[in-house]
N, C-alpha and C positions, 0 to 999 in steps of 0.2 A: 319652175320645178314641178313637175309631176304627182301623181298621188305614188305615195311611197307605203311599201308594206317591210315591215322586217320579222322573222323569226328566230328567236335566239333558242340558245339550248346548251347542255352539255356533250362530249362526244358520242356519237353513235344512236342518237337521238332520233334520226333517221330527217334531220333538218334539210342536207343536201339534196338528196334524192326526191322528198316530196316538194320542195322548193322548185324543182326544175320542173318536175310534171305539171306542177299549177300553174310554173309561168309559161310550157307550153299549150294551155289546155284555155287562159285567158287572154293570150299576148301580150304577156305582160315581161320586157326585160329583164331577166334576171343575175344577179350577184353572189357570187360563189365566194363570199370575204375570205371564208377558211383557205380557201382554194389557195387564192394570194399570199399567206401565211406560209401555205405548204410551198409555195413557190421559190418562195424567199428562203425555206427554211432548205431544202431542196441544193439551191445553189450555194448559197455559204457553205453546207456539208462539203458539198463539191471540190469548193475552192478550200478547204480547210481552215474556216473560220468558226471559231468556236461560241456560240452564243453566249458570252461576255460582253459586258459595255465599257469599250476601248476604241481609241483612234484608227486601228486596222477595222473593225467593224463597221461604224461611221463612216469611212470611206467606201467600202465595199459596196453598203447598202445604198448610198448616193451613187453608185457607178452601173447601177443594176438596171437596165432596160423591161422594164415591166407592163406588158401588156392586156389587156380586157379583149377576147374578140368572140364572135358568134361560135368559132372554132374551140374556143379554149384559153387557155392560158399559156403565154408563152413571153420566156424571157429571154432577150439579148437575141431575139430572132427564130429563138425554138421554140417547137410545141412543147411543155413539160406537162398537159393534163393528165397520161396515163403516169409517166415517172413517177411524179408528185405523191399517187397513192398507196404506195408499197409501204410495208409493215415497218420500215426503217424510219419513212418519214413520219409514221404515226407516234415513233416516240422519242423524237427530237422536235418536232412543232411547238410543243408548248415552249420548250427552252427559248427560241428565238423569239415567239409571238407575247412571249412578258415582258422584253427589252423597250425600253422608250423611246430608242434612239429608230427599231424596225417599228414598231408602231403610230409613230409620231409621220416617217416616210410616208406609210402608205395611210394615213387619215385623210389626203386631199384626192388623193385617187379614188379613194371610193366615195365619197363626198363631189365628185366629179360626176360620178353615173346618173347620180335623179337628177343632173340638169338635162338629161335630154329624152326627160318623158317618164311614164307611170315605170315605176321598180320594186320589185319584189326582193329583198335581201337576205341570206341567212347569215349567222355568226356566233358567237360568243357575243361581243357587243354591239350589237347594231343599233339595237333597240334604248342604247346607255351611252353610248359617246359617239356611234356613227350618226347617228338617225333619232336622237333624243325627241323630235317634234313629230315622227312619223305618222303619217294619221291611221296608217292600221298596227297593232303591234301583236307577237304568239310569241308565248314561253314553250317548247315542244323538251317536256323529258320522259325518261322511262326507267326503272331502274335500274342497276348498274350491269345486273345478269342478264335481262332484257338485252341491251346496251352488248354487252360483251357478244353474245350467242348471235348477233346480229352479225357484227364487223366478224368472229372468225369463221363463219361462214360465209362472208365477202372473202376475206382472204383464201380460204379452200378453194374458191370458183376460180381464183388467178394463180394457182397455183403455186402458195409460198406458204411453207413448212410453218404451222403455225399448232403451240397448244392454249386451247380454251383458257385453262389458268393462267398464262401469261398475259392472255388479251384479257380476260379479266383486271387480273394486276395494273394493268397497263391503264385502263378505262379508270381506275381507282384512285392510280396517281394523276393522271389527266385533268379529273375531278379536284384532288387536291389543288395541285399547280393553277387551274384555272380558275378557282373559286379565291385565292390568298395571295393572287400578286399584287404587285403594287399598281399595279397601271391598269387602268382598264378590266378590274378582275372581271368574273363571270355573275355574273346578279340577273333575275328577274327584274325586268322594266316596269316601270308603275304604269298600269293601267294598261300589264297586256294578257290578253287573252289564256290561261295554261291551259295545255293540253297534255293529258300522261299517255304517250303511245305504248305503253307496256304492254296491255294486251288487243291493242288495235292494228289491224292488219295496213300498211302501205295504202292500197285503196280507201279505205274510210279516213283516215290521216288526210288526205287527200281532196275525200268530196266536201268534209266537215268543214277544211280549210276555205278552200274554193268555195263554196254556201256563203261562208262570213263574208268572206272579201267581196263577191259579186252585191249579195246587199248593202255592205260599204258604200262599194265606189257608186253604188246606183243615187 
């Protein structure tokens, strides 16, 4: 196994985004967990499965072809990385990603990735049930309007009809639902680094991270 790094956070945190710069900027693989959530949560909409824990769901989520590649994420053969990010799936993820039955699936998968070399991860829990041993760990939050003023100006750039207060709202109950479920809720890892991005720009987010880890793994 590899040196592992994980950053958790709540939504909108800007975890994705700097996650991937540092893992292109160190070489170091990186893990989109959210991504996978959205995947899953993505397809079951699709198929018209309701994120309930029931014997249709259970099946479903065992039937589902779910892949990791340099590409993106794709399931049952398709790319879904841009799909996956529309304002729809942002407030149906948590629905699916509290259930035991999709969580429990996808814990060997990404528990699969740092056997093949150093990984960098973001998530809700990486840092707490994926990656409890990890030897670098970052809490990255901001506050919730921070947070909001981010994602609906992502959504404005993709063009989908979005107002500020809803994505607020939206960020609020995200927060809720992901801090009070039963499974794998949203917690700060012990003994990991926090970092408040509220009023840090993407780039310093960025080099502060990359600073840490390079003297880490040195």
């Amino acid at each position: 196994m590899g040196f592992v790094i994980t950053v958790d956070g709540p939504a909108g945190a800007g975890k994705s985004s700097v996650t991937r710069r540092i893992s292109k900027r160190l070489g170091i693989r990186y893990m989109d967990t959210g991504a996978i959530y959205r995947a899953i949560a993505y397809i079951l909409d699709q198929k018209g499965i309701a994120p309930v824990e029931n014997e249709e769901l259970a099946r479903a989520v065992a039937s589902i072809g779910l892949r990791i590649e340099a590409e993106g994420i794709f399931v049952d053969g398709t790319n879904v990385t841009e799909a996956i990010r529309s304002y729809r799936i942002d407030r149906i993820v948590s629905g699916y990603a509290a259930l035991k039955t999709v969580r429990g699936a996808l814990l060997d998968l990404q528990r699969e990735q740092a056997k093949h070399g150093d990984l960098i991860a973001d998530g809700r829990d990486t840092g707490t049930v994926v990656f409890p041993n990890a030897d670098l760990k970052f809490f990255l939050t901001a506050s919730p309007e921070a947070r909001a003023e981010r994602r609906y100006k992502e959504l404005l750039k993709k063009g989908e009809a979005v107002v500020y207060k809803e994505v607020l709202a939206q960020i609020h109950e995200r927060d809720r639902t992901d801090s009070s479920r039963e499974v794998a809720p949203l917690r700060e890892p012990a003994g990991a680094i926090h970092v408040d991005t509220s009023l840090m720009t993407e780039n310093e987010v960025v080099n502060e991270l990359a600073f840490i880890i390079q003297n880490r793994m040195r």
